[in-house]
The first five atom37 places (N, CA, C, CB, O) and aatype in JSON, in Angstrom:
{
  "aatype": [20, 20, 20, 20, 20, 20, 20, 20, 20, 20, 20, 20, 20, 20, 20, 20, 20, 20, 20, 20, 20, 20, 20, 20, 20, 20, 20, 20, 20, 20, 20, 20, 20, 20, 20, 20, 20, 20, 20, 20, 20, 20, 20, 20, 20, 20, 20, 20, 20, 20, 20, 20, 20, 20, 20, 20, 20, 20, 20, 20, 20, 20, 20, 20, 20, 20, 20, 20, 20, 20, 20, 20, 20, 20, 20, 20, 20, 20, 20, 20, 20, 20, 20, 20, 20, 20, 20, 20, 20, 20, 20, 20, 20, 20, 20, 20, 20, 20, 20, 20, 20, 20, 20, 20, 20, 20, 20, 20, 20, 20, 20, 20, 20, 20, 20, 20, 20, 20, 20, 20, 20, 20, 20, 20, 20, 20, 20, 20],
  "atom_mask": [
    [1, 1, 1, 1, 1],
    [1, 1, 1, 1, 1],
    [1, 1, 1, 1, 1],
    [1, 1, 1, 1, 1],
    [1, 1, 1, 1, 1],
    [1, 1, 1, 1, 1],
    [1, 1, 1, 1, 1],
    [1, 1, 1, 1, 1],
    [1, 1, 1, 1, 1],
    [1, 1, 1, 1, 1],
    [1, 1, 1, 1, 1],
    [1, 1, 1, 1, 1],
    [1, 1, 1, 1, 1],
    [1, 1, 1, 1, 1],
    [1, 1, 1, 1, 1],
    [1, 1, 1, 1, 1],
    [1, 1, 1, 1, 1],
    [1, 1, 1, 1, 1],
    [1, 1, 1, 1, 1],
    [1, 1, 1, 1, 1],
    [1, 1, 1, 1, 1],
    [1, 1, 1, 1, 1],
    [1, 1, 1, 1, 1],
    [1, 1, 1, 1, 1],
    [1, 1, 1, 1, 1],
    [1, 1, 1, 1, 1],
    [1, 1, 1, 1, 1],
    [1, 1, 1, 1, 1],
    [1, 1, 1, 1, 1],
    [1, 1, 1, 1, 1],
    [1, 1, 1, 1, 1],
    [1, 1, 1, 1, 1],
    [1, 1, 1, 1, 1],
    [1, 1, 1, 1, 1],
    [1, 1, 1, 1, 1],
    [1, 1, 1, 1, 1],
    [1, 1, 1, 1, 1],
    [1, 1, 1, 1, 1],
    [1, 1, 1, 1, 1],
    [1, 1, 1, 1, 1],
    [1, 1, 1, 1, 1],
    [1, 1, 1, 1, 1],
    [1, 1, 1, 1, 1],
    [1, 1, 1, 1, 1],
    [1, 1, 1, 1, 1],
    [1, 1, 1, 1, 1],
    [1, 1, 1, 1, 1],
    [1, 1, 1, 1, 1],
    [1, 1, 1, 1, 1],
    [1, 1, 1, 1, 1],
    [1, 1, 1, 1, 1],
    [1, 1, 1, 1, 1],
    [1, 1, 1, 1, 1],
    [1, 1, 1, 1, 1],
    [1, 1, 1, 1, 1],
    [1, 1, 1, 1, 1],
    [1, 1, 1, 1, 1],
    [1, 1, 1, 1, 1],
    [1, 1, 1, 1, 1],
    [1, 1, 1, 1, 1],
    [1, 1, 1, 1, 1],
    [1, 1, 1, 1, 1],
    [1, 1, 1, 1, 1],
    [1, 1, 1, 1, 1],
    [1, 1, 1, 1, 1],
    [1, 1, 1, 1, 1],
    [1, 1, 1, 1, 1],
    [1, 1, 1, 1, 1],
    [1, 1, 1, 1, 1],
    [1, 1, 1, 1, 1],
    [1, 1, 1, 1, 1],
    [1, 1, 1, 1, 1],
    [1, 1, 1, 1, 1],
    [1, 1, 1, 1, 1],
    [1, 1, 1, 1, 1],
    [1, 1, 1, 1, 1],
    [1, 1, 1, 1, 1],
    [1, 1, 1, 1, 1],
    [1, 1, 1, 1, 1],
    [1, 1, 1, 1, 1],
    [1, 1, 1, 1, 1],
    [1, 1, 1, 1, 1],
    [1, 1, 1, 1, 1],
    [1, 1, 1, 1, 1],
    [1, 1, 1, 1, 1],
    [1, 1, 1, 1, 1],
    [1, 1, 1, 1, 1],
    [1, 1, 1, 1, 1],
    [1, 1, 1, 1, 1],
    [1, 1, 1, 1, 1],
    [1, 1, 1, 1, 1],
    [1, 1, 1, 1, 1],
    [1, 1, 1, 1, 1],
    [1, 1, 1, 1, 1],
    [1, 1, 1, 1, 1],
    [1, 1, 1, 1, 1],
    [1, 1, 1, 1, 1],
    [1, 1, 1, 1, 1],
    [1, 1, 1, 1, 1],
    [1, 1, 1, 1, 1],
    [1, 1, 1, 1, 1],
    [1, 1, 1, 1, 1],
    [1, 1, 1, 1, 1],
    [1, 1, 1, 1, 1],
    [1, 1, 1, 1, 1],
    [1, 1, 1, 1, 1],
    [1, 1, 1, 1, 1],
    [1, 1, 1, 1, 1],
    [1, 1, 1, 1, 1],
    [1, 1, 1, 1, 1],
    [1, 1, 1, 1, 1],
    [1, 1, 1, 1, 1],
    [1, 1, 1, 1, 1],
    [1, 1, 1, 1, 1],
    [1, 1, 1, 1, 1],
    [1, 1, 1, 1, 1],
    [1, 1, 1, 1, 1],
    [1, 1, 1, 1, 1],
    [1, 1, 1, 1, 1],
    [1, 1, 1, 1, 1],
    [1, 1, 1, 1, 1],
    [1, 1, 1, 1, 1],
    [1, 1, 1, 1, 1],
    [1, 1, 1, 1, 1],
    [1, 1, 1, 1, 1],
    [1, 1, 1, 1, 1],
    [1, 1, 1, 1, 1],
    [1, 1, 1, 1, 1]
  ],
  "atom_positions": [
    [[14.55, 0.6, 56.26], [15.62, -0.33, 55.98], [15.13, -1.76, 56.08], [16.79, -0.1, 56.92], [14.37, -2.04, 57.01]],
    [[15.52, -2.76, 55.16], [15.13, -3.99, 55.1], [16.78, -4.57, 55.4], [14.26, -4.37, 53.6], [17.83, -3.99, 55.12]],
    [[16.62, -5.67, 55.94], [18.13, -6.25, 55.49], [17.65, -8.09, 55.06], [19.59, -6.1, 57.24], [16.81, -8.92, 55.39]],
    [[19.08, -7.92, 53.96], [19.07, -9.0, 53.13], [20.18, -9.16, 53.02], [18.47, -8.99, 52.02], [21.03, -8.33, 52.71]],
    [[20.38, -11.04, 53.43], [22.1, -11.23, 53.76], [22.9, -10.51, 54.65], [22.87, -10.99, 52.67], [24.1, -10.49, 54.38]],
    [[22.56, -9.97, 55.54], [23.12, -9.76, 56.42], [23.1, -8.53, 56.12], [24.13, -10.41, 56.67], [23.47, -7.83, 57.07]],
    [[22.8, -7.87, 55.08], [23.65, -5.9, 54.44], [21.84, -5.36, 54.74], [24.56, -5.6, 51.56], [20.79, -5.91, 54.41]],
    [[22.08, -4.16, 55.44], [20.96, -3.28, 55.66], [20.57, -2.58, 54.19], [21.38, -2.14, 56.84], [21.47, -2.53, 53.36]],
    [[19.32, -2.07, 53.86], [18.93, -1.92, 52.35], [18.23, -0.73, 52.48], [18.03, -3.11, 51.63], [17.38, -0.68, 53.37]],
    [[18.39, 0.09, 51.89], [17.16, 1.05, 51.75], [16.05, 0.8, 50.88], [17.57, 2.25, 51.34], [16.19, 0.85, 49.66]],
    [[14.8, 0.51, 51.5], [13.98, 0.41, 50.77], [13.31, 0.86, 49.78], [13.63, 0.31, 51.16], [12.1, 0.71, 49.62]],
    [[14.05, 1.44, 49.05], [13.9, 2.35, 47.39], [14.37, 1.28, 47.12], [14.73, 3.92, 46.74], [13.76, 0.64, 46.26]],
    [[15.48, 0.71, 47.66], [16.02, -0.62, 46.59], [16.01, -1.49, 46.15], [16.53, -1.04, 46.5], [16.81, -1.95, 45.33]],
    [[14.6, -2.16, 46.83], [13.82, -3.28, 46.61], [12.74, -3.15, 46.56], [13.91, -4.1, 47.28], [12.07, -2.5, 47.37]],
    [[12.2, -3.92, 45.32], [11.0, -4.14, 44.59], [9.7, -4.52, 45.57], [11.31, -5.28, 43.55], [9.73, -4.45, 46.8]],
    [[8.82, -4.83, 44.96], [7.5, -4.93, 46.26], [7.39, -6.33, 46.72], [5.76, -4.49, 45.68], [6.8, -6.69, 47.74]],
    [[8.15, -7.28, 45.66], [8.41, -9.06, 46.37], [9.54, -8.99, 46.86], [8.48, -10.49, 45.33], [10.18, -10.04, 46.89]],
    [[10.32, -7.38, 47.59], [11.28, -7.83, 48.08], [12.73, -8.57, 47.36], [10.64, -8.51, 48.77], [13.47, -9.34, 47.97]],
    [[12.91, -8.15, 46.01], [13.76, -8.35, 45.28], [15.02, -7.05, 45.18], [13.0, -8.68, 44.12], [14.72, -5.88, 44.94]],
    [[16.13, -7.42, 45.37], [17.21, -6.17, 45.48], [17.48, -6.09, 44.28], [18.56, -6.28, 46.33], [18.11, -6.91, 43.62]],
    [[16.77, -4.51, 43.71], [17.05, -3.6, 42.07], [18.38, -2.53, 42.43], [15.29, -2.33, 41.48], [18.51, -1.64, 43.27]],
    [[18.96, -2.89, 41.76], [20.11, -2.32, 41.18], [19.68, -1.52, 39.74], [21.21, -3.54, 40.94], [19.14, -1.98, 38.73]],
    [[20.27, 0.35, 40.18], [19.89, 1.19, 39.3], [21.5, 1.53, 39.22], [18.68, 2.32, 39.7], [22.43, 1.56, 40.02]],
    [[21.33, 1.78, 37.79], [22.55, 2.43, 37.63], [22.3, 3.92, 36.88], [23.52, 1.45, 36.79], [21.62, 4.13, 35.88]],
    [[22.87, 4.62, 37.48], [22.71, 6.12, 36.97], [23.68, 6.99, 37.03], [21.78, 6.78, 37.59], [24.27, 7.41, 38.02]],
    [[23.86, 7.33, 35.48], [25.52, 8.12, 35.42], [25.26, 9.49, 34.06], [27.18, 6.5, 34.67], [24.66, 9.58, 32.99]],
    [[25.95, 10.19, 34.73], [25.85, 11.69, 33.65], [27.01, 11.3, 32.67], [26.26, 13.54, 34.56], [28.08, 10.71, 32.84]],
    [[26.41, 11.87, 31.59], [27.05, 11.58, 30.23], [27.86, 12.96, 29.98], [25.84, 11.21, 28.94], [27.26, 14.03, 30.09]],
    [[29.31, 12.92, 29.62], [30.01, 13.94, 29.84], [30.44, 13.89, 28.31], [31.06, 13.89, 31.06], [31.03, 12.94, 27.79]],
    [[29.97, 15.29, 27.56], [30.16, 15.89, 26.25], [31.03, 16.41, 26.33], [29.38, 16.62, 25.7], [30.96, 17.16, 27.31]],
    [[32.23, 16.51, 25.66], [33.66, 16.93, 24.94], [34.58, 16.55, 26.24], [33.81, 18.85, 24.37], [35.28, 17.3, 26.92]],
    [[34.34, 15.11, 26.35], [35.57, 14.73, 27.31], [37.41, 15.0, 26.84], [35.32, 13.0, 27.51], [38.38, 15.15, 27.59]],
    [[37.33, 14.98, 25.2], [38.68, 15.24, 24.83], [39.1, 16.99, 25.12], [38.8, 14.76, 23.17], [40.13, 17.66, 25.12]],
    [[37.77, 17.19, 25.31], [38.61, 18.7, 25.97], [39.34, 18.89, 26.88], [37.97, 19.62, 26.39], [40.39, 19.53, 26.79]],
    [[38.76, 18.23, 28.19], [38.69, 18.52, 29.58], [40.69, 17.9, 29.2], [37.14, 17.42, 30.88], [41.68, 18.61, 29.37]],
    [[40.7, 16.13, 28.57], [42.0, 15.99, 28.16], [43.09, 16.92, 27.75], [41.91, 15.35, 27.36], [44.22, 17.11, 28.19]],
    [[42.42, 17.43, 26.8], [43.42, 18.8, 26.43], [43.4, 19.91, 27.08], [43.22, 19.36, 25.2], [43.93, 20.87, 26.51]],
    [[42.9, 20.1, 28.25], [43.32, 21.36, 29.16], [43.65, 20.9, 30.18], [42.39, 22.4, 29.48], [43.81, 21.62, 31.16]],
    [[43.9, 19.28, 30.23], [44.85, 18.9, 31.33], [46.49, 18.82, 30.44], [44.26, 17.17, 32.11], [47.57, 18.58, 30.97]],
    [[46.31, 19.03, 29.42], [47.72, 18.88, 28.79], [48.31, 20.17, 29.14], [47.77, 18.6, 27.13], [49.39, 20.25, 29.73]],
    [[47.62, 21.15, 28.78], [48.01, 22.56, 28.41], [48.04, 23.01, 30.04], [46.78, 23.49, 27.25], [48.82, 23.92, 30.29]],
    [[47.45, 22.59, 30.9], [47.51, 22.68, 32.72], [47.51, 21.7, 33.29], [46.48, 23.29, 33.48], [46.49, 21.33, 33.87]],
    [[48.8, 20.85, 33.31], [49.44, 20.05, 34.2], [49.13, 20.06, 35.47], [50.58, 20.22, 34.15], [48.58, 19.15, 36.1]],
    [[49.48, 21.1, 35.87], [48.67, 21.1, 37.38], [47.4, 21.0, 37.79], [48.83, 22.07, 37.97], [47.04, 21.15, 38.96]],
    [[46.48, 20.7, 36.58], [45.19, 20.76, 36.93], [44.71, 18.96, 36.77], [44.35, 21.98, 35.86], [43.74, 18.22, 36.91]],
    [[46.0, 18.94, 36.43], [45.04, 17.1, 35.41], [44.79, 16.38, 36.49], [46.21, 15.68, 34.1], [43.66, 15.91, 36.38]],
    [[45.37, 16.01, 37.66], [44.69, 15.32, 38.65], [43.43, 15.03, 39.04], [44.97, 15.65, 39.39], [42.87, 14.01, 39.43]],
    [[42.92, 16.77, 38.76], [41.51, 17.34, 39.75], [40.81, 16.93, 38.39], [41.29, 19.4, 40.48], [39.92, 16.07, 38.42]],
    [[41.18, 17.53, 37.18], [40.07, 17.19, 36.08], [39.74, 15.42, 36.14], [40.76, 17.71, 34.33], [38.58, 15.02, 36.22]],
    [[40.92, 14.5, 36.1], [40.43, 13.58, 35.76], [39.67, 13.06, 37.31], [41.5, 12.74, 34.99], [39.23, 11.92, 37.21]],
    [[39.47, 13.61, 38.55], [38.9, 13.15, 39.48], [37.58, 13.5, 39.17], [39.4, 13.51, 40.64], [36.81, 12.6, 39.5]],
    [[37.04, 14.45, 38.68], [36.2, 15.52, 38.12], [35.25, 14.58, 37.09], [37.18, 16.82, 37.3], [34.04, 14.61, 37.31]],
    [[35.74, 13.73, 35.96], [35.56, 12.82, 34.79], [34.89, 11.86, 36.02], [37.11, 12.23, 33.72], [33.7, 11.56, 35.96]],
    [[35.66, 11.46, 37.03], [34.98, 10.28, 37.3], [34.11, 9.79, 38.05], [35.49, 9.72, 37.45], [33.55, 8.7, 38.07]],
    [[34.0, 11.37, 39.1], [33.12, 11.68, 39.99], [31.85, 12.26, 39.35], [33.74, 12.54, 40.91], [30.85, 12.18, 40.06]],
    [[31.7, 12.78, 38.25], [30.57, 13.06, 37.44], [29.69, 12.23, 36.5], [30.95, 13.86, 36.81], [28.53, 12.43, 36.13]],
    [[30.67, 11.1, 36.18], [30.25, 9.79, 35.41], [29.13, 8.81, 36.23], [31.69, 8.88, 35.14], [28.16, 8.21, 35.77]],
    [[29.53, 8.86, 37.27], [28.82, 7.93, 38.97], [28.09, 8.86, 39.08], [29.79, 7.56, 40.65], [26.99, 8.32, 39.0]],
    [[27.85, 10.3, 39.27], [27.42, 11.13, 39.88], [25.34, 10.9, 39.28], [28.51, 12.61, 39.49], [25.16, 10.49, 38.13]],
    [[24.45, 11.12, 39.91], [23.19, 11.2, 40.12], [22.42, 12.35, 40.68], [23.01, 10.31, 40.75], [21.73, 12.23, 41.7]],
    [[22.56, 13.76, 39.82], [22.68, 14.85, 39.84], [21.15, 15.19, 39.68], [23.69, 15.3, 38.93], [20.94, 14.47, 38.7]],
    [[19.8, 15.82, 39.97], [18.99, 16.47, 39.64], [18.72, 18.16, 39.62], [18.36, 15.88, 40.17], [17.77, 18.79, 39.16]],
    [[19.99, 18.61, 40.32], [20.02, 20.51, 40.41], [21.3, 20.73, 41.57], [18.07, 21.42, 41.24], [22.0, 20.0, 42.26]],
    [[21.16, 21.97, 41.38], [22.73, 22.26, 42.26], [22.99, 22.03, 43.37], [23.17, 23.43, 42.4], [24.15, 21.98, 43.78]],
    [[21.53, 21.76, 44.4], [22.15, 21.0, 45.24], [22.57, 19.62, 45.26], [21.6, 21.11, 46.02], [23.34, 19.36, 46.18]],
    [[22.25, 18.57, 44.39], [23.29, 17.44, 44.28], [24.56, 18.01, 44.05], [23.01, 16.44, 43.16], [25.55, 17.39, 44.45]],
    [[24.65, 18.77, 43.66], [26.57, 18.81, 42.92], [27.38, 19.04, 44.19], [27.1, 20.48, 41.58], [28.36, 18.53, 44.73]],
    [[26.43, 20.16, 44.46], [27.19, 20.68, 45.74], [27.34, 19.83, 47.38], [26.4, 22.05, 46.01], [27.73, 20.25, 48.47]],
    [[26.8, 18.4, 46.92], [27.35, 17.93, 47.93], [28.57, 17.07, 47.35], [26.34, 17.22, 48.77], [29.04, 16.3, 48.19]],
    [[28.93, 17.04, 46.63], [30.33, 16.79, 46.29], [31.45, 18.04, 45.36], [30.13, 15.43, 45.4], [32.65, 17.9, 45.13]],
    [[30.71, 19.04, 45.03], [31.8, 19.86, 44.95], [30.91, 21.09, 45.63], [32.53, 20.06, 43.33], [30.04, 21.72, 45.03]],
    [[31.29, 21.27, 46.98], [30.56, 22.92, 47.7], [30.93, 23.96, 46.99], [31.06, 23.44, 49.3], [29.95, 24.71, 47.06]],
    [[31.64, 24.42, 46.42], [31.93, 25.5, 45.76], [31.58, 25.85, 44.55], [32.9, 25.59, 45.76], [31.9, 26.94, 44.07]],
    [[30.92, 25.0, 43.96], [29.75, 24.9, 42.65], [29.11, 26.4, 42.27], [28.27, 23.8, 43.18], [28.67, 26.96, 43.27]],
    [[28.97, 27.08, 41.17], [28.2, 27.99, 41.61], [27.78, 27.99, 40.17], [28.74, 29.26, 42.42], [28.51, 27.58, 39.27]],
    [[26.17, 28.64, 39.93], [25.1, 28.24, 39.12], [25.47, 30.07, 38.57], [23.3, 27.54, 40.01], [25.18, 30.96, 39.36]],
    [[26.13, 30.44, 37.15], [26.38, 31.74, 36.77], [25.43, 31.06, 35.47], [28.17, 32.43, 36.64], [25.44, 30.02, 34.82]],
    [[24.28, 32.83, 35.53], [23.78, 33.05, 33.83], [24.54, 33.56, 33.04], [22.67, 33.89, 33.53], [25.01, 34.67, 33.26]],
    [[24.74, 33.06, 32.27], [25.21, 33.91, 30.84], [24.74, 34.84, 30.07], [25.35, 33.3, 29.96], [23.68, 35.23, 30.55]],
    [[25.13, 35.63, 28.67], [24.25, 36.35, 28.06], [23.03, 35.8, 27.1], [25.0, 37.1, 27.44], [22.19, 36.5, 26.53]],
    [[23.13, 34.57, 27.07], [21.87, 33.65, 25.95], [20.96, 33.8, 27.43], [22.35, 31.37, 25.1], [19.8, 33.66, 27.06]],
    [[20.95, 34.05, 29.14], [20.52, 33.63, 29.65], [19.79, 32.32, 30.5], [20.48, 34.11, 29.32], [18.86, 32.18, 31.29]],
    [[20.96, 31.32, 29.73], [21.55, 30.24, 30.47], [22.49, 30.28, 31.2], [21.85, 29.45, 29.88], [23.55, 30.91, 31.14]],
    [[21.81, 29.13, 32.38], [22.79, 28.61, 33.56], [23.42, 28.13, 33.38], [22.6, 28.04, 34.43], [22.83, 27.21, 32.81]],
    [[25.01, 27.73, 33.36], [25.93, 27.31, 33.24], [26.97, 27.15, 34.87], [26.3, 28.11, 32.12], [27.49, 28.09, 35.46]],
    [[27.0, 26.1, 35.17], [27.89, 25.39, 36.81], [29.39, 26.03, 35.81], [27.79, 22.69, 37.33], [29.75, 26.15, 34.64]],
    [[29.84, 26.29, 37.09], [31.39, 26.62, 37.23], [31.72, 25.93, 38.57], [31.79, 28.36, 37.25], [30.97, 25.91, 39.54]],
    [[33.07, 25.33, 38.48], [33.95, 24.58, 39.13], [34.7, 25.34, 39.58], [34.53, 23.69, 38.54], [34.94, 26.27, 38.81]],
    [[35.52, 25.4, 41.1], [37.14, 26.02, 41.0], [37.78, 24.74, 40.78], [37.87, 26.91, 42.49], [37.32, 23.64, 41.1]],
    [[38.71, 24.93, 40.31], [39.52, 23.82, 40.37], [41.17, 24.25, 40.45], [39.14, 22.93, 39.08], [41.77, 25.08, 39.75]],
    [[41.68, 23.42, 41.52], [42.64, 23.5, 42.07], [42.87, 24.76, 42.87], [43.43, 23.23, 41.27], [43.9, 25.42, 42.98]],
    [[41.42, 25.0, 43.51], [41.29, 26.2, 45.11], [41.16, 27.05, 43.97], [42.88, 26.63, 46.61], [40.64, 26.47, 43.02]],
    [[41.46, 28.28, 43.76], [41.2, 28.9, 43.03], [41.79, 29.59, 41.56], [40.96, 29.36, 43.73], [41.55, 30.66, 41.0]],
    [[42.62, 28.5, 41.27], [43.58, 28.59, 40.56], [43.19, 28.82, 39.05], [44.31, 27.51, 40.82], [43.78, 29.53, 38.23]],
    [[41.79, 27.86, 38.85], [41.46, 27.87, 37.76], [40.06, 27.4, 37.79], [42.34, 27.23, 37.03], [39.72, 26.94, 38.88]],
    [[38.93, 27.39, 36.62], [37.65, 27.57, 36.3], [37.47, 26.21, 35.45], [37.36, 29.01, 35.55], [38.24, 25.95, 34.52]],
    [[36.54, 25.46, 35.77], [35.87, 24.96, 34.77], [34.2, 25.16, 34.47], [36.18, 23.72, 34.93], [33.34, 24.78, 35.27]],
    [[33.97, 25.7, 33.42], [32.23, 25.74, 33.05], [31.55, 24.78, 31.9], [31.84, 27.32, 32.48], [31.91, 24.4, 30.78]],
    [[30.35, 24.57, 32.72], [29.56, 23.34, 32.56], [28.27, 23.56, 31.94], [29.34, 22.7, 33.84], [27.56, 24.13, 32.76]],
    [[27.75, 23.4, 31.01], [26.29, 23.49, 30.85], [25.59, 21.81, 31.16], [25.99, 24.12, 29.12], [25.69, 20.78, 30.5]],
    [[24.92, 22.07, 32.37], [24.5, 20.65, 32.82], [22.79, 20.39, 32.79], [25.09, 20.43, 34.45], [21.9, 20.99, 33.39]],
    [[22.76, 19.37, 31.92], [21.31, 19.09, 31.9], [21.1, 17.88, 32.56], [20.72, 19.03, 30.53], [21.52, 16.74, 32.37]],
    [[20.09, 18.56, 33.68], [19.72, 18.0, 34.58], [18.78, 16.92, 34.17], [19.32, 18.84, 35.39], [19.07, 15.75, 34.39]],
    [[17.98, 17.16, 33.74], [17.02, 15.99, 33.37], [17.48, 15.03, 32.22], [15.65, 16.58, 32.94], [16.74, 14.1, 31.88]],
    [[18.52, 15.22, 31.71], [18.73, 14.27, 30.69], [20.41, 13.9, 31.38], [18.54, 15.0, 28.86], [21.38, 13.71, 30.64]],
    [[20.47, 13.87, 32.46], [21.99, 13.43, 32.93], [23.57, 14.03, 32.18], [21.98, 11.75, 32.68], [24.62, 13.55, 32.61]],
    [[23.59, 14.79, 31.37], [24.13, 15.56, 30.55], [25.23, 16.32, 31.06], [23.26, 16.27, 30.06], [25.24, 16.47, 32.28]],
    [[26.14, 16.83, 30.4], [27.24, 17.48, 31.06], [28.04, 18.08, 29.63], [28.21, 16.29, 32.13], [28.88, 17.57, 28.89]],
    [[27.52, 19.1, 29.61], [28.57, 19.57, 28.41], [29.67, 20.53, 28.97], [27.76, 20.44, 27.14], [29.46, 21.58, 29.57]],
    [[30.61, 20.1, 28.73], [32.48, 20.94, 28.59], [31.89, 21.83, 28.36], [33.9, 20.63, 27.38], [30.73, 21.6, 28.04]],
    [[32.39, 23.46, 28.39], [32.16, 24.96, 27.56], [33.87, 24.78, 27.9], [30.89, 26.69, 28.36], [34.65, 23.98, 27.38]],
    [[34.1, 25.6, 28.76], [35.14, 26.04, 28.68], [36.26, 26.15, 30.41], [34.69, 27.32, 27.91], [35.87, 26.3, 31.57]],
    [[37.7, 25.98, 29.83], [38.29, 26.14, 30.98], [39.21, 27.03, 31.14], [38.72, 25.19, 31.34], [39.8, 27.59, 30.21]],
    [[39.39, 27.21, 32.32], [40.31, 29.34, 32.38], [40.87, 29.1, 33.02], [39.74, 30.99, 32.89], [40.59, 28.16, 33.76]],
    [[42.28, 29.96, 33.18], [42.95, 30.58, 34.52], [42.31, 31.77, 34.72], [44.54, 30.86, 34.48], [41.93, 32.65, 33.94]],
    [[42.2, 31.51, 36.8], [40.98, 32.55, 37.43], [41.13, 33.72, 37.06], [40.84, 32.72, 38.92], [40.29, 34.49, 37.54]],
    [[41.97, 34.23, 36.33], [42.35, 35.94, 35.42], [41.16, 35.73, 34.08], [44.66, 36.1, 34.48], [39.99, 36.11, 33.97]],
    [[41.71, 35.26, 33.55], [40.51, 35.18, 32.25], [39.3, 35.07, 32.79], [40.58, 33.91, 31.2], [38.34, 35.75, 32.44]],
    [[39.3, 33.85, 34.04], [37.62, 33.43, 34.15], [37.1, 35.13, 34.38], [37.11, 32.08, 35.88], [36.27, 35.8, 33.78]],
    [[38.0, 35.43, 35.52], [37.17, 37.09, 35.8], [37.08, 38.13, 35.24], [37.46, 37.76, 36.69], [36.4, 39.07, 35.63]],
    [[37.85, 38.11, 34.1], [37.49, 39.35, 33.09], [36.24, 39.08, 32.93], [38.24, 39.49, 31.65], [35.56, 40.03, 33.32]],
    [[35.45, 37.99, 32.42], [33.93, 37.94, 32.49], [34.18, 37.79, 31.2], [32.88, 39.12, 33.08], [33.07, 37.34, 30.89]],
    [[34.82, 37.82, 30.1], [34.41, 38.1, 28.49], [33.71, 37.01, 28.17], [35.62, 38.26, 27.39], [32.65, 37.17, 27.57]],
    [[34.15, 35.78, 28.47], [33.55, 34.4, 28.38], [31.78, 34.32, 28.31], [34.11, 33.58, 29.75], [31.09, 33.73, 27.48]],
    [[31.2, 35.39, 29.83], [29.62, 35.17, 29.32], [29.17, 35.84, 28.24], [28.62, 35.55, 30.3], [28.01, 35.63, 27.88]],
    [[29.84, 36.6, 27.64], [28.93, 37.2, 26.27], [29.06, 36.27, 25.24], [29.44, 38.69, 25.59], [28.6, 36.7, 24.17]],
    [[29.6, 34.97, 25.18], [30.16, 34.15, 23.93], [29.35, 32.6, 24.46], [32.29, 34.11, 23.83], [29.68, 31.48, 24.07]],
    [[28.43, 32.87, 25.26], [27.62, 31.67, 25.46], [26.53, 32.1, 25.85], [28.07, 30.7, 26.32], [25.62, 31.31, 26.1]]
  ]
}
């Protein structure tokens, strides 16, 4: 820790003359008008989705354990292409959101969102 102006710094955050760098780093979220339209169609969910939009936008994600320190219940399911795809609960267990998240390119693509009946029939991984 360095401090400058009085505020303690982590030293990742300043340059080698001691200059305070400001990084900004935010995941880019693909088919945001979805996530919109399944807060229309689940009212009760739109709170958590749009907390979801904005906590992922800020978010600085490299693999599932970043996620999971802001959503613990995260869980990393393969599909039948044999991609990983993050699933969300959202609203305790009420309902599903799935994510194909690319990690190295800050990325976040929408797939799809369920009530936890559909999510668990499972039909969903043969169609991704």
């Amino acid at each position: 820790m360095r401090h400058l102006a009085g505020e303690s710094v982590n030293c990742d955050s300043v340059d080698s003359l001691g200059r305070l760098c400001i990084h900004y780093v935010c995941v880019r979220i693909v088919k945001e008008k979805f996530l919109r339209d399944a807060a229309g169609h689940y009212p009760k969910a739109a709170k958590y989705l749009a907390a979801w939009v904005k906590t992922v936008r800020a978010a600085d994600w490299h693999g599932l354990a970043d996620v999971r320190r802001c959503y613990p219940s995260a869980d990393m399911v393969r599909v039948s292409s044999g991609k990983p795809v993050l699933v969300f609960n959202v609203c305790g267990n009420t309902y599903r959101l799935v994510v194909a998240m690319h990690f190295d390119r800050q990325t976040a693509y929408t797939l799809r969102f369920f009530t936890h009946t559909e999510y668990s029939a499972g039909h969903w991984k043969d169609e991704l």
